[in-house]
N, C-alpha and C positions, 0 to 999 in steps of 0.2 A: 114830491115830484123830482127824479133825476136831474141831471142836467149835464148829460149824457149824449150826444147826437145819437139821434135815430132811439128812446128810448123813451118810455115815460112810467112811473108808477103812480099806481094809487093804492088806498087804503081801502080794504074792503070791508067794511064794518057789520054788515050782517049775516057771513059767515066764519062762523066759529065749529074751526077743524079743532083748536087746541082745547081739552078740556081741564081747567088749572091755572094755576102759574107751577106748577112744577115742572121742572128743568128750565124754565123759560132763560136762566141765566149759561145756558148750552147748546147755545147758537154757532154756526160756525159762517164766517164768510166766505162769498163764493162768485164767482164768473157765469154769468149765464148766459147761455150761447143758444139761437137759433139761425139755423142756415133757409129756411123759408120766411120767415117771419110769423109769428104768434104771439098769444097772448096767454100766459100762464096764470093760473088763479092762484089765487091765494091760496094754500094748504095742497100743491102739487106735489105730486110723490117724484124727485128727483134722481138721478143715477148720473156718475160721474164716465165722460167720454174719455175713456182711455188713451188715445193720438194726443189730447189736447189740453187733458187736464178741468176743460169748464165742463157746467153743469147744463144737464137739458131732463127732460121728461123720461121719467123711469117708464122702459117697455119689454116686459119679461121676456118676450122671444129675439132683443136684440142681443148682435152679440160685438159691439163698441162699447160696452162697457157700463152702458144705462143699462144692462139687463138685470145689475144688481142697485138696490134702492140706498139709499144713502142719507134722506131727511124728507123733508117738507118745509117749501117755499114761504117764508113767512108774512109778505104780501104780494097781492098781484103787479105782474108786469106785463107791460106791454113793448115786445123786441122786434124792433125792424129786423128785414130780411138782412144776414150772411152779420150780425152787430153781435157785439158780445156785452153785458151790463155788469157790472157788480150789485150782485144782491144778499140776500143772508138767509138761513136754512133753519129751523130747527132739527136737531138730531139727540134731543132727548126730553122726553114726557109723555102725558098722555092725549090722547087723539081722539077723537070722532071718527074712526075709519068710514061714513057714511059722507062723510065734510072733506075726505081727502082724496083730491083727484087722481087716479090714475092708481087706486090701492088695491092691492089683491092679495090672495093667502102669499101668493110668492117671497112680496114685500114686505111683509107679516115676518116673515123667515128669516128676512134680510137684516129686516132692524130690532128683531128679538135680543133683547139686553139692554138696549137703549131707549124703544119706544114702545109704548103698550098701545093697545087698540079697542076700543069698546066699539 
């Protein structure tokens, strides 16, 4: 659990986006920002906000900078509205793209060389 104002994690234990431990030691850390407040699941396909540098939900038709994918959240958060957290990402191995929210061929594209997708 954070201890973080406005923020709280948990472990999500019965889904499994990673499939392995390979790469598992090529994590990167990271700032997670939502300006409404949400809740991010574990194995979220993230994309870095350009202006700000943190991290929110990869969405292929944005164009701040989430439009290109960058990892997967490696457990769930839960971000108050306009709060930023520190969390941590995987950005190489292999995946469950069926277990990873917010994935599509786009982001397939994105993270080709780093992360595989079954």
């Amino acid at each position: 659990m954070s201890n973080q104002p406005g923020i709280t994690s948990t472990t999500q234990t019965d889904k499994a986006y990673r499939v392995g431990a390979h790469g598992i030691d090529m994590q990167q850390p990271i700032t997670l920002y939502s300006a409404a407040g949400e809740t991010f699941a574990k194995g979220t396909v993230l994309g870095k906000i350009s202006a700000t540098g943190y991290y929110a939900c990869y969405v292929d038709g944005h164009i701040d900078g989430t439009e290109v994918a960058t990892g997967m959240l490696t457990e769930e958060f839960v971000v108050a509205a306009t709060a930023a957290a520190n969390a941590v990402m995987d950005i190489h191995g292999l995946f469950d793209s069926s277990e990873c929210t917010g994935y599509d061929a786009a982001a397939a594209v994105d993270l080709a060389g780093m992360c595989k997708f079954i």
